[in-house]
C-alpha positions in Angstrom: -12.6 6.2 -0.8 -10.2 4.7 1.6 -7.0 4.5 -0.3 -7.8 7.5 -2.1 -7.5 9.4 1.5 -4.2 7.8 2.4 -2.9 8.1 -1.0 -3.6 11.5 -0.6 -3.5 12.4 3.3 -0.9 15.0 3.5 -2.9 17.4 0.8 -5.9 16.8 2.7 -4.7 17.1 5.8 -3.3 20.5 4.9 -6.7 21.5 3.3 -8.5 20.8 6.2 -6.0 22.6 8.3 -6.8 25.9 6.2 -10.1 25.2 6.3 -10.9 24.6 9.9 -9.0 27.7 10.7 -10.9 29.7 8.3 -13.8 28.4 9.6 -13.0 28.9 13.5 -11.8 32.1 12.6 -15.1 33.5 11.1 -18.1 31.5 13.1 -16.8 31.1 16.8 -16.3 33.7 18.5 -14.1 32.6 21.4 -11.1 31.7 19.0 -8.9 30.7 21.6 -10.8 28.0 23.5 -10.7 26.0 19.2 -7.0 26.0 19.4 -6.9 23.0 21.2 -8.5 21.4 18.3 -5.4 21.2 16.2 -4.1 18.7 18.9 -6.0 15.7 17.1 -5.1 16.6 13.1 -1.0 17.1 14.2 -1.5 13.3 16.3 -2.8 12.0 13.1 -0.5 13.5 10.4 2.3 11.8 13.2 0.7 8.8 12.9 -0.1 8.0 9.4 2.6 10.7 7.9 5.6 10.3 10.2 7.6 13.1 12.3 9.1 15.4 9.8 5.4 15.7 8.1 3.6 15.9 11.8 6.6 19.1 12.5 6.1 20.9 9.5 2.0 20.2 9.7 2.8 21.7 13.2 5.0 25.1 11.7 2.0 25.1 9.1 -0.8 25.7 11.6 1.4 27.4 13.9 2.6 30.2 11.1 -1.7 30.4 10.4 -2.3 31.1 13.6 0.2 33.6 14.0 -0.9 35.3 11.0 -4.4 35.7 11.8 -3.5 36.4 15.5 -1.4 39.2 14.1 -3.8 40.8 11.2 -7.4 40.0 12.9 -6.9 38.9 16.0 -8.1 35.9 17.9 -10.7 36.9 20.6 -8.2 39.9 21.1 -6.8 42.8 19.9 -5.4 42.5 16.7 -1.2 42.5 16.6 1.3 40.1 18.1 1.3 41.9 22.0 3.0 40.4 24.9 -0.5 38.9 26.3 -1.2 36.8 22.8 2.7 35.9 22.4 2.7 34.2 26.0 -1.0 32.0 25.1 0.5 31.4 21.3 4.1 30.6 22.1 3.4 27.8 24.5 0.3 26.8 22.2 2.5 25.9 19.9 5.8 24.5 20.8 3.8 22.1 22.7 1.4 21.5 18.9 4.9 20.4 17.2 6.5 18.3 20.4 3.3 16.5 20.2 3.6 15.9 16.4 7.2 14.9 17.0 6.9 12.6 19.6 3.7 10.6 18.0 5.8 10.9 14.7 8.8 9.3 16.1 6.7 6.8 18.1 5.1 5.9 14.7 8.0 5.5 12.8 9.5 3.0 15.7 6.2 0.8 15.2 6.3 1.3 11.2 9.9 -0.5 11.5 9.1 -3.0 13.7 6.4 -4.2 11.5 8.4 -4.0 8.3 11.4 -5.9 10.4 8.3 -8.9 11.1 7.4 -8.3 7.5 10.3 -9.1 6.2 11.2 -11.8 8.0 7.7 -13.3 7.6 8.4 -13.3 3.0 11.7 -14.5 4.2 10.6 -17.8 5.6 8.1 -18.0 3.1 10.9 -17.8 0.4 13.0 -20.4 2.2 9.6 -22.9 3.0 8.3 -22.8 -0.8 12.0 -23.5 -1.9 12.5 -26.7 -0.1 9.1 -27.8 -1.4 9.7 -27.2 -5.0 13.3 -28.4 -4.7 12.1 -31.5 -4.9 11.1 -31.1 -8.5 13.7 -29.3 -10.4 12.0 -28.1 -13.1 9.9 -26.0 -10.7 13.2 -24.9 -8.3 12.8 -21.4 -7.5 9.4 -20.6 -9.5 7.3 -19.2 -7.3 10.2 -17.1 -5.9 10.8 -15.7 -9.7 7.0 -15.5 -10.2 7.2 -13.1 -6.3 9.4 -10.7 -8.0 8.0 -10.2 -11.2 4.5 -9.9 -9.4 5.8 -6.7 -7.7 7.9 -5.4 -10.8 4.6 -5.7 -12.5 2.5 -4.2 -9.6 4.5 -1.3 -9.3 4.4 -0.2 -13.0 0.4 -0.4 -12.6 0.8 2.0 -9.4 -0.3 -0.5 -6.7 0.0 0.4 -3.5 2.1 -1.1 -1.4 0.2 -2.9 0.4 -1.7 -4.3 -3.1 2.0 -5.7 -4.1 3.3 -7.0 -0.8 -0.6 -9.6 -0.7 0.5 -10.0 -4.0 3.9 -11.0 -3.4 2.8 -13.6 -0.4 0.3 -14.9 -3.1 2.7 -15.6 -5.7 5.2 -17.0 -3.2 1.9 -19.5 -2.2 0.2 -19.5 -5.7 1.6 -23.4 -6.5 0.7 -24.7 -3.3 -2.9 -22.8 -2.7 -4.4 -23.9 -6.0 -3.4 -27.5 -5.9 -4.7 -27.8 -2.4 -7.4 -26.0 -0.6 -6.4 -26.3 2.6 -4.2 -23.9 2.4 -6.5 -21.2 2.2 -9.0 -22.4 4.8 -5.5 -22.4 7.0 -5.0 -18.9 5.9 -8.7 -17.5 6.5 -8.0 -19.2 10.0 -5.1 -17.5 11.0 -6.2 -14.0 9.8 -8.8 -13.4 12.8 -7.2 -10.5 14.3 -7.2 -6.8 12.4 -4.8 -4.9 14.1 -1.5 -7.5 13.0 -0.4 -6.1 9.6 0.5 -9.9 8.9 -2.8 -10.6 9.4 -4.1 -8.4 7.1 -1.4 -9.7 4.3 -2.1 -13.2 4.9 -5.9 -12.2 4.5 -5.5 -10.0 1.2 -3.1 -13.0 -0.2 -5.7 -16.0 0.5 -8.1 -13.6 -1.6 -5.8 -13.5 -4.7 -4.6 -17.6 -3.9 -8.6 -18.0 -4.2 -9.6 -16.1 -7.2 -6.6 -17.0 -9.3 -7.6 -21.3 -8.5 -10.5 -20.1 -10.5 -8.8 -17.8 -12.9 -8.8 -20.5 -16.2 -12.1 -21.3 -16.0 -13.4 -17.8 -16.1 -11.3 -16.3 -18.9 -10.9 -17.4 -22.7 -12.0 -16.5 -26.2 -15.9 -16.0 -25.7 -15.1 -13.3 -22.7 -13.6 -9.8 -23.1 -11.0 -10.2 -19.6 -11.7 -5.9 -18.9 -15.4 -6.5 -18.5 -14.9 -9.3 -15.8 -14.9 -8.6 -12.5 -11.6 -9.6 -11.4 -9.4 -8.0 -9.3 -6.1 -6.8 -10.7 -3.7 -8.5 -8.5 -5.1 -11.6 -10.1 -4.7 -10.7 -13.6 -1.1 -9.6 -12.5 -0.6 -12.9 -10.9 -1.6 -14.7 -13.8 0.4 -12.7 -15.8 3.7 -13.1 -14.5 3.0 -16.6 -13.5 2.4 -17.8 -17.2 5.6 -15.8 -18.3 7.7 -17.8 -15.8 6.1 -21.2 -16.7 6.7 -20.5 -20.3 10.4 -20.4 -19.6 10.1 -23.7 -18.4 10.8 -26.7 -20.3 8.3 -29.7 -19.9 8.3 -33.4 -21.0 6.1 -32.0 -24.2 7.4 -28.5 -25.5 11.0 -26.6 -24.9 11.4 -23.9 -22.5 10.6 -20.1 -24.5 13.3 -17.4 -24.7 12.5 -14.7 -22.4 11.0 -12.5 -25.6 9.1 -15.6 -27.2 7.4 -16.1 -23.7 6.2 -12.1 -23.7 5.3 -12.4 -27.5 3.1 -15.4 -26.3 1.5 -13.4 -23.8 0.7 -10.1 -26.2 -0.9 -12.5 -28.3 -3.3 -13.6 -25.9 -3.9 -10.2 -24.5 -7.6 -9.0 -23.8 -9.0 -12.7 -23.7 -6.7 -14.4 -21.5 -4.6 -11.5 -20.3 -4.6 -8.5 -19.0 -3.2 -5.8 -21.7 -2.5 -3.3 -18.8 -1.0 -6.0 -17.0 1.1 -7.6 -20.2 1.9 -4.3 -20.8 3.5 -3.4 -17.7 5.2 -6.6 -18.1 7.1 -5.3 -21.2 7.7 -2.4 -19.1 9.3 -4.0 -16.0 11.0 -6.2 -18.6 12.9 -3.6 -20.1 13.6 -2.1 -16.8 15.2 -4.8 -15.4 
């Protein structure tokens, strides 16, 4: 319910705009007094949408209010007189400077996050490079297996914040499920809500600790779609085996890129994903 609201905030922000004012506008009498009320949606289409969508949330209402204001009246004679131009006019430049201001003020925290972001999968790119540099075989794995995690998570419509704990998880996934202490270091570290670093660290131990688990749950006797795994896992496992394949060992060759996704298909729906091989394809033919 959650990420269907922010998925889809701006349309129902809009529809419960229209329907507020529809509803003020019929039930209360002193109209007026309720126009205050748009204060709090325009503060949080600035917040979650940004400043152009809080200003032209802002026109939106505005223009509404205008319009009713000027065909029914609100708690006053009907038309745009002098009396309801100086209460509306005010109203609402100061309804879109507000929007503008909490927009811009959004936006400023939005980058400074994505700036600390960044330079948080940065580091982790550089740390697990020096620790599988020592084995050259697995140089730059879990780097490769990062980007084809969030090819493949963005062909399955992920959000963004699904792809980025599954990035983190694939840059840790060779380190987390060879030793457990990892994740116990990540649950540690996660204990406050409000850092968005935090919150990744949290969503990537989840997908670190599922996938340590992932070949003992799946094989022949199980259908994978009926178990109840979450599908940055099977994404991670995906794009993880792909990458491994194309890896020589002391006992086999390393596959060609399209012998390593044949592989894959064939074990799709028992050891696979098939939405998650086949956004592999996909992202393959992209890139």
């Amino acid at each position: 319910m959650q990420q269907f609201f922010f998925r889809h905030f701006e349309r129902t922000l809009v529809l419960l705009l229209v329907a507020s004012l529809l509803a003020i506008n019929s039930l209360v009498e002193q109209k007026f007094a309720f126009l205050s009320f748009y204060y709090l949606p325009i503060i949080l289409a600035g917040f979650y949408g940004g400043r152009r969508f809080a200003v032209v949330a802002g026109l939106f209402i505005a223009s509404l209010v205008f319009f009713f204001q000027a065909t029914q009246g609100l708690g006053m004679d009907a038309g745009l007189t002098q009396d309801a131009l100086m209460l509306l006019i005010p109203w609402s430049g100061f309804l879109i400077l507000t929007g503008y201001v909490v927009g811009g003020l959004a936006e400023q925290r939005a980058a400074r996050l994505a700036d600390l972001k960044n330079a948080y999968l940065a580091t982790l790119e550089v740390l697990t490079f020096h620790i599988e540099s020592a084995d050259r075989h697995q140089e730059g794995h879990s780097t490769r297996v990062a980007e084809l995690s969030g090819a493949i998570g963005a062909e399955l419509k992920l959000t963004e914040n699904e792809i980025e704990n599954l990035r983190i998880a694939a840059l840790l996934h060779e380190v987390g499920t060879a030793d457990q202490r990892l994740l116990r270091l990540l649950s540690r570290s996660v204990t406050d809500e409000t850092l968005a670093v935090a919150r990744a660290l949290r969503g990537a131990a989840q997908i670190i600790a599922e996938y340590s688990h992932y070949y003992e749950i799946v094989g022949d006797d199980w259908d994978i779609e009926a178990l109840p795994m979450a599908v940055p896992v099977k994404v991670l496992a995906v794009a993880d085996a792909f990458e491994t394949l194309q890896m020589a060992t002391p006992v086999r060759p390393a596959f060609a890129r399209w012998s390593a996704l044949e592989e894959l298909e064939k074990g799709a729906g028992k050891t696979f994903a098939r939405e998650a091989v086949r956004a592999l394809a996909k992202a393959l033919k992209v890139g």
